[in-house]
N, C-alpha and C positions, 0 to 999 in steps of 0.2 A: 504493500500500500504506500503511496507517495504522498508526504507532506506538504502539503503546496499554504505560499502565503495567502491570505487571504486579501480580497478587494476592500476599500474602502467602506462603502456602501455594504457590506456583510455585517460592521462593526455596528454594534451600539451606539449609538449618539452620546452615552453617557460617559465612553470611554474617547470622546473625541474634544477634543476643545471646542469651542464657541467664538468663533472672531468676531461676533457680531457688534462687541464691546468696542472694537474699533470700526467697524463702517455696518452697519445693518444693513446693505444693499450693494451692490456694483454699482448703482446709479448714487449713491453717497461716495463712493469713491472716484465717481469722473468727476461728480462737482469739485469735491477739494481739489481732484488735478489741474483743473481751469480757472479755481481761485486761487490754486499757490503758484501758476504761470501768468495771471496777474499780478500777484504779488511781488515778484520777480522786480518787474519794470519801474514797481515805487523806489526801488535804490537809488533810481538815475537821480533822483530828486535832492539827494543827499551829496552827491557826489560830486568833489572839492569844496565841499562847505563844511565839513566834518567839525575842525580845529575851530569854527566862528564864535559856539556857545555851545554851554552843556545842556541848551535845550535840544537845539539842533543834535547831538551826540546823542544822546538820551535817545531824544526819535529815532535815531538809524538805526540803534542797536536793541533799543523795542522791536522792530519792524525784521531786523537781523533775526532776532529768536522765535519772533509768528511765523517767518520762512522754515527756521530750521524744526521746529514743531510740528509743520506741516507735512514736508519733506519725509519726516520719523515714520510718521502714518501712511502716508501712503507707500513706503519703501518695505517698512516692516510687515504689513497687513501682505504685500503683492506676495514679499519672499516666502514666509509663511503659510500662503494659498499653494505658491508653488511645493514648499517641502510637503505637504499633504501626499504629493505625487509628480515626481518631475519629471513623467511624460508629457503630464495635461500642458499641450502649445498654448492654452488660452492665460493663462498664468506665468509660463513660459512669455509670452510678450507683454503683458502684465508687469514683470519684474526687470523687464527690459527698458519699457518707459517711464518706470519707476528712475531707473538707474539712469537714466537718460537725463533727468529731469535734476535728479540729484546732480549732477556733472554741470546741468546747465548754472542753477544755483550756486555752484561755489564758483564758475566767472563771474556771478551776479552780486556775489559776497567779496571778488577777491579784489579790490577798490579796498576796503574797508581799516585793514591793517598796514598796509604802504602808507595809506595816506594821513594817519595817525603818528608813524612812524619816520613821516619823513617832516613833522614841523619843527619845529627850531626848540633848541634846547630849554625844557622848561614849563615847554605849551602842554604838551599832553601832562606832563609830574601836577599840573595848577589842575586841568580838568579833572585829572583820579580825585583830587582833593574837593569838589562843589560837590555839598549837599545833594542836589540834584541828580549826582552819579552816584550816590551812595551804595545802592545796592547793585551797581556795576564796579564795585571797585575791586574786585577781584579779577576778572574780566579783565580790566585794564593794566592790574597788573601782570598778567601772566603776554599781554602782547608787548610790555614796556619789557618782560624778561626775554621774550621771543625776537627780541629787535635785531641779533645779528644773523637770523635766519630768516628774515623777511626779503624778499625780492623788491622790484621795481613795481609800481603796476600795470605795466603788459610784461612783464614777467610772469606775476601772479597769475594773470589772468590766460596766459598759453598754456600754465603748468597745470592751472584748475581745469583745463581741454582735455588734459591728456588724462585726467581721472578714467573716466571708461576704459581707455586702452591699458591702462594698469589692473584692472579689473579681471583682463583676460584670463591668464594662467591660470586664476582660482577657480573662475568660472566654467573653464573647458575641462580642468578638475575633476570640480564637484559635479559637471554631466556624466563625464566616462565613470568617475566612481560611484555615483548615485543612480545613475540613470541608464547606463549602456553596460557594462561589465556584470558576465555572471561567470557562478563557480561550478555551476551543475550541479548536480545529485552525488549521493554518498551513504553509506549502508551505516546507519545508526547504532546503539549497541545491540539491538533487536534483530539486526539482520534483513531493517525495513529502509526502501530508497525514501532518504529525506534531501528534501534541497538545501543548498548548503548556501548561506548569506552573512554577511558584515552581522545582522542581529545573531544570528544562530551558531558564529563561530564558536565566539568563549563559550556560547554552550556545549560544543560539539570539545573544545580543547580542559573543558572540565571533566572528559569523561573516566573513570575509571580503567577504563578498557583503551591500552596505546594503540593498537591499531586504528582507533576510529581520531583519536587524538593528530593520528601521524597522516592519516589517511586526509583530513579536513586539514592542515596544517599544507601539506603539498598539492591540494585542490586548490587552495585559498590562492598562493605562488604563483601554481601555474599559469593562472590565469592576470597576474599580473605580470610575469614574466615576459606575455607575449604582447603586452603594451610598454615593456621596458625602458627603448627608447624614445617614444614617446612622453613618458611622464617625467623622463629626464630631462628633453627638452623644456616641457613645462616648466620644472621644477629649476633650471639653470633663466628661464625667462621672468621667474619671479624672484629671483635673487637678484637678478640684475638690474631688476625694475627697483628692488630694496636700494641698489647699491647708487642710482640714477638720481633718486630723490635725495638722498642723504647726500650727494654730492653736489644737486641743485644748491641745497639748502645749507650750504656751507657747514656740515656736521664733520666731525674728524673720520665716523666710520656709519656703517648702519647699526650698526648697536648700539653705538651712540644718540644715532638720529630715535631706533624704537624708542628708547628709554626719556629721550628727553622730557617727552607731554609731561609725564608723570615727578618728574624732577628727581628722577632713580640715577643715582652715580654709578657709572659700568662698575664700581668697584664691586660695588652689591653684587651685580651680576659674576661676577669674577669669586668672590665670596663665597658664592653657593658651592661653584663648580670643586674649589681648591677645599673645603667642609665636608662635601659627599667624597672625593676621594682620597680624605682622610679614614673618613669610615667605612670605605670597599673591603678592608677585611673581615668588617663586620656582616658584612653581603656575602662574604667568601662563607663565612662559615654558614649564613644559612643556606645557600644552594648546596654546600656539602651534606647539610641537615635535611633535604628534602630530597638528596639522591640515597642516601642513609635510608631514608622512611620507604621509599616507595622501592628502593631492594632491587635499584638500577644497575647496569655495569656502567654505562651511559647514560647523561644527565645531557635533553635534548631541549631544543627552545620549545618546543609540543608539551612539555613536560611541568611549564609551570604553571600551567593555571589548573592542573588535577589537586582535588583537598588530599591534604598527609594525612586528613583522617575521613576516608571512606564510609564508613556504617555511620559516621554524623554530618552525612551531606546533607543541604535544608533547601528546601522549596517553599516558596512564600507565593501566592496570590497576588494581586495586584491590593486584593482587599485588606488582606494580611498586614502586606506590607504599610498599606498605608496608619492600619493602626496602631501598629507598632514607631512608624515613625512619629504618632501623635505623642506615644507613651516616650519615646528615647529624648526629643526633644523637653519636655516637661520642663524641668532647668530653665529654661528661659523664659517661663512667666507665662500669666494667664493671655497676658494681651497676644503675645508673639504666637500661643497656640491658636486663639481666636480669628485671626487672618490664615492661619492655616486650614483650619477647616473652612473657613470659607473656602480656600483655594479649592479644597478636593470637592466641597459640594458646586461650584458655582461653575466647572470643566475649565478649571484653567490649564485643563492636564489631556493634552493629546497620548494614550499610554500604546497601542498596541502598534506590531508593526504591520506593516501593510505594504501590497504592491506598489512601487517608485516614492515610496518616501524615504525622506533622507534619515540618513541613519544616525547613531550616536544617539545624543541624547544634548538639549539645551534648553537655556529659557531665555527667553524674549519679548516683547511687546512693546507698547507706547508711554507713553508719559500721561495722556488723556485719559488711557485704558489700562485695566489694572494687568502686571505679568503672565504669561504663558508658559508652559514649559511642554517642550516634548520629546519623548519618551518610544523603548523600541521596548517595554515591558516583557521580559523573560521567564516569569515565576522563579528566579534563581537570587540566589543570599548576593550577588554582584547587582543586579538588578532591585532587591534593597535597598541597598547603599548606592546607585544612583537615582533611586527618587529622594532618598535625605539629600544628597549633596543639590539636585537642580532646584529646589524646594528652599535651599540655601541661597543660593542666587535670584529666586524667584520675591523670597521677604527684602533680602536686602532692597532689591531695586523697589517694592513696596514701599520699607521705611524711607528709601530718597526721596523715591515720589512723593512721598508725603508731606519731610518735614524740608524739601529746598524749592524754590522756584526752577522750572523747568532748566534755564542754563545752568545749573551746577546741580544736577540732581543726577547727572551720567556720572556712576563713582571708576576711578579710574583703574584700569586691568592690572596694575600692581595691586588691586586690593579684593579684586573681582574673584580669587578662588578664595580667602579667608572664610567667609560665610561659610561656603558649602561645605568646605572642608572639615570644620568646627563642628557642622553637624554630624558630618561623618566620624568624628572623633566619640562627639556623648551616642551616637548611635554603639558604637562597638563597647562603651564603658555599660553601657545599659544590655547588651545582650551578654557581656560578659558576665553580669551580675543575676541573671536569669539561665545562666548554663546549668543544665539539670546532672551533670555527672563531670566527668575528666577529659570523655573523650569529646563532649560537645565543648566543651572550656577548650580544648586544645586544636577542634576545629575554628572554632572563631578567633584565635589567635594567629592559625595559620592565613585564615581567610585578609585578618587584619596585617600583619606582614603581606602580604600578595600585593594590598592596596595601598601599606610603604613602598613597596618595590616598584608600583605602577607609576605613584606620586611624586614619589622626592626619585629614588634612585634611575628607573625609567627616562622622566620628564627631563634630570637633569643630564642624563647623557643625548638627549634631544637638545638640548641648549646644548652641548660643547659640538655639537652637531653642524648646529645652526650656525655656529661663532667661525666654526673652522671651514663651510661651507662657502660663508660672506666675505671670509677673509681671503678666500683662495681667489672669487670673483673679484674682489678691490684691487688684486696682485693679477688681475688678468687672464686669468686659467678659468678655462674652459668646464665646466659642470659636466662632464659625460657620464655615461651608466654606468663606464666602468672605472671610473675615478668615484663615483658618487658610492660604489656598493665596497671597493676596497678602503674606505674610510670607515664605511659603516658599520663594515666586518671588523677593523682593528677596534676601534671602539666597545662594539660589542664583545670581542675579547677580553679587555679591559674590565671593563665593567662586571663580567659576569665569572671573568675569574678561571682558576681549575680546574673547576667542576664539572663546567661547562663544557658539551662538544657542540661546534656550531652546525648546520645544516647549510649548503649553500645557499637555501632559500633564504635566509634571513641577510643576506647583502643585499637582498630586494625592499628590507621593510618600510626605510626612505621612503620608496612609492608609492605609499598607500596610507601617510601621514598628514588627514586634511591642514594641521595646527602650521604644517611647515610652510604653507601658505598663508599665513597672519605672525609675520614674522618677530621671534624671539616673546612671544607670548609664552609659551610651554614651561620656561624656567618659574614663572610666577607659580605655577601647579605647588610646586615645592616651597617656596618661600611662604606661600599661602597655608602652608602643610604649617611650616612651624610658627608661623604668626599664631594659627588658627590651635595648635596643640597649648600653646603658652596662653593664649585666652580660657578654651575649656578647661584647664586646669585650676584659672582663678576661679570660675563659673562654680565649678564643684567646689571647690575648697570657702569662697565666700559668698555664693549665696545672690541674695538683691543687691549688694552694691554695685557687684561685678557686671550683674545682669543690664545694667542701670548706665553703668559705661560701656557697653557692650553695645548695647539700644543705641545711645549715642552715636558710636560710631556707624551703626548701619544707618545711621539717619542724617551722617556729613555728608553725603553724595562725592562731590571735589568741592566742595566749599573749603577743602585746603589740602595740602601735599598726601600724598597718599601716606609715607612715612611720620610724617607731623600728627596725622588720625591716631594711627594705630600706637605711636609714642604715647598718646592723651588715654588709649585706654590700655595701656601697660606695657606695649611689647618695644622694646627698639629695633626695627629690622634691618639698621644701618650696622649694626654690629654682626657676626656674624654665629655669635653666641645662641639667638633661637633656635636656627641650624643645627649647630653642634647639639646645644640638649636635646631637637626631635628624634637626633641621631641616637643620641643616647638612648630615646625610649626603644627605638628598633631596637638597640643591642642587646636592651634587658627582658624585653620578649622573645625574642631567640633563645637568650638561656633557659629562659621559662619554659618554653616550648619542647626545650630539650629535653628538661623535665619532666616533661607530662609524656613524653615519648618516650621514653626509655623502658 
């Protein structure tokens, strides 16, 4: 019998999100596109009169945010119809003119910071300061700090053209990987043909049984393999689109240029890398400890996502899980649970998987409309622990919306896995504490090491990935498949130690990494990891105060440095001390684990 995904339209309605919170009709969505393309043409009005008064300023940059507001909605509502199914062409042009529009607006915006920037010493430092701009003064200062990266204005405005064409690589991507590429069929531990997909691997690579493990693991390849050079291509055209901008924009490097928005020092980033491979032999010993348990000669990359503890593997429901994550999160107060349930009654949760929709898992929505998140729901203890974690990201952007005016209520991607992560931390302290015997206690610890190894140690050998990637681009060298897969091989050597025999499918894995296209984001997974272990810790240990700063910070948006937030509610991530202690915790569950194994 053949497991086939199911159609859209097969699903519940209750298991599907409800967009209607952002446009109740298509015909709500053409009107805002033809009132935010009129919108557009009110700039000209503004423009070289900026520097006159901070009435005049005032109005531009009113009128600057009803644009970027509008934009959000109808960009996000189109992407979102399309992830439903990215066959459907009508959605497909839908998020086309969305993006179209978006491109044409930021020429329509890019007047705005030149010309602010080019008056005379003095004029814009008087405007941050009128009453008037008060609550743009933040705003003003981050383009007063952006001043040696600003262009001319037909600079700006050719650079702001070429937004769509930078767009490319991601987009022809996420169609071959969401939309065109399959794995085929594959004999389950049953001995029944199931199809094998992006949602259904880790389930196929948690199986007990290696054959079906090894069997899905080289199906999964294959079929990447024979778009090899292709995705290299991609993948060499969006590094060098990284490396184009950054060097527009008078940055030293591209990892200089990601990090700036956020006012992240590469050291940071530099920080993590030289923290985690301080503690690779703390990594060494648990893949030694999991080829130990499972009674390997060979410890294969198919190999890690099977539980060391078999007879306590756990399946959860979508219903299950969800109320369990009601009970895990508790800790943080009545209020934070109260939006949460809303969330699960009100379908803010697209959960199951379905034919052409995009896979993983995220949340998203508008500013006008309350968060989205969607979901490729598995009934597996992984699947769990991605509805705490997007459920994380889903309140935080809640308490921005809430408590910031639209322009600082986007909180910035240095801080954007904290949340989720934090929940996934009291998720594992809460089921740890409900383990009904030794060997359920020693499955959810394995399970929780799996998703340090995903998080910090994974994520972080994607960052040295990315760095050594960008940097070979900046030096001129060519990104090929097979420069791309011998980096990725010694790396993954590195990282994964003695234990480890590699397979040569995994010099492929590069290719089928969407993050590596939204570049040097993935290192935050990690930082986020130990921001987020140093918060839950207070949480537990103090209670409502903790709770109370905690709040606070999901409720800064960027109303200040990402670092400055998270200092205010305890953690310094400028040091690289959180690191090292998350590290620590890995090490001391290991032994634990060792424990419980033996």
């Amino acid at each position: 019998m053949t497991k086939n995904i199911r159609g859209r339209d097969e699903i519940d309605p209750q298991y599907r999100w409800d967009l209607t919170a952002i446009f109740a009709t298509q015909e709500d969505w053409e009107r805002l596109f033809a009132e935010t393309e009129a919108l557009m043409a009110e700039g000209e009005a503004f423009r070289g009169r900026l520097t006159g008064s901070a009435q005049t300023l005032r109005d531009c940059l009113v009128w600057a945010d009803r644009l970027e507001a509008g934009l959000e909605e109808l960009f996000a509502y189109a992407r979102m119809k399309r992830d439903e199914d990215n066959r459907d062409a009508f959605y497909q042009n839908l998020t086309g003119r969305a993006m179209t529009l978006v491109v044409q607006a930021g020429g329509a915006l890019s007047f705005i910071e030149p010309e602010l920037l080019a008056a005379e010493d003095g004029v814009l430092e008087a405007l941050r300061r009128d009453p008037l701009l008060a609550d743009f003064a933040r705003t003003l200062d981050e383009i007063i700090r952006n001043k040696p990266h600003v262009l001319s204005p037909a600079e700006e405005k050719l650079l702001a053209a070429t937004g769509e064409l930078a767009q490319g690589p991601g987009n022809i991507f996420s169609m071959l990987n969401d939309a065109d590429i399959k794995f085929g069929e594959i004999e389950d531990e049953d001995g029944r043909k199931a199809e094998l997909t992006k949602g259904s691997y880790i389930r196929f690579l948690e199986s007990p049984r290696r054959s079906v493990r090894e069997t899905a693991f080289r199906a999964l390849y294959r079929a990447y393999k024979a778009q090899t050079n292709t995705l290299a291509a991609l993948y060499n055209a969006s590094v060098k689109t990284d490396c184009f901008y950054a060097k527009a924009r008078r940055h030293p490097s591209a990892l200089a240029a990601a990090l700036f928005s956020a006012n992240v020092p590469p050291a940071v980033y530099d920080n993590l890398i030289s923290a985690v491979r301080e503690f690779l032999p703390d990594f060494y010993r648990y893949m030694a400890l999991r080829q130990k348990t499972l009674g390997l000669g060979d410890l294969r990359m198919y190999d890690m996502h099977t539980p060391l503890v078999p007879e306590a593997r756990a399946f959860y429901t979508y219903e299950e899980a969800r109320d369990i994550v009601l009970e895990a999160l508790a800790p943080l107060g009545e209020e934070y649970l109260d939006v949460l349930r809303r969330a699960f009654a009100g379908r803010w949760i697209d959960v199951r998987e379905t034919e052409g929709k995009t896979s993983g898992a995220y949340s998203w929505g508008t500013y006008a409309s309350h968060p989205y998140v969607l979901l490729n729901h598995q009934d597996t203890l992984d699947s769990l622990f991605t509805l705490a974690h997007e459920m994380g990201h889903a309140l935080h952007t809640w308490y921005s919306n809430a408590n910031q005016p639209h322009r600082y209520a986007g909180y910035k991607i240095f801080v954007a896995e904290v949340a989720s992560t934090l929940n996934e931390t009291l998720l594992i302290r809460h089921l740890l504490t409900r383990a009904a015997d030794k060997e359920q206690k020693a499955y959810l610890l394995n399970h929780y090491l799996d998703q340090f190894r995903g998080t910090v140690f994974r994520q972080t050998m994607f960052a040295e990935f990315e760095k050594l990637t960008h940097a070979a681009a900046e030096a001129g060298e060519s990104l090929t498949a097979e420069m791309l897969g011998r980096e990725y091989r010694a790396l993954n050597a590195l990282y994964h130690g003695p234990s480890v025999t590699l397979d040569a499918e995994i010099d492929l894995e590069w290719a089928r990494i969407p993050h590596f296209y939204n570049a040097f984001y993935v290192y935050q997974y990690a930082t986020g990891f130990a921001a987020a272990t140093a918060l839950a810790e207070g949480i537990l240990r103090e209670g409502e105060p903790a709770v109370k700063k905690y709040l606070a910070f999901l409720s800064g948006g960027c109303s200040d440095y990402p670092l400055a937030l998270l200092q205010r509610a305890g953690v310094d991530m400028a040091s690289p001390e959180p690191v090292r202690r998350a590290l620590e915790v890995f090490a001391g569950m290991v032994r634990e684990l060792e424990t419980l194994l033996e």
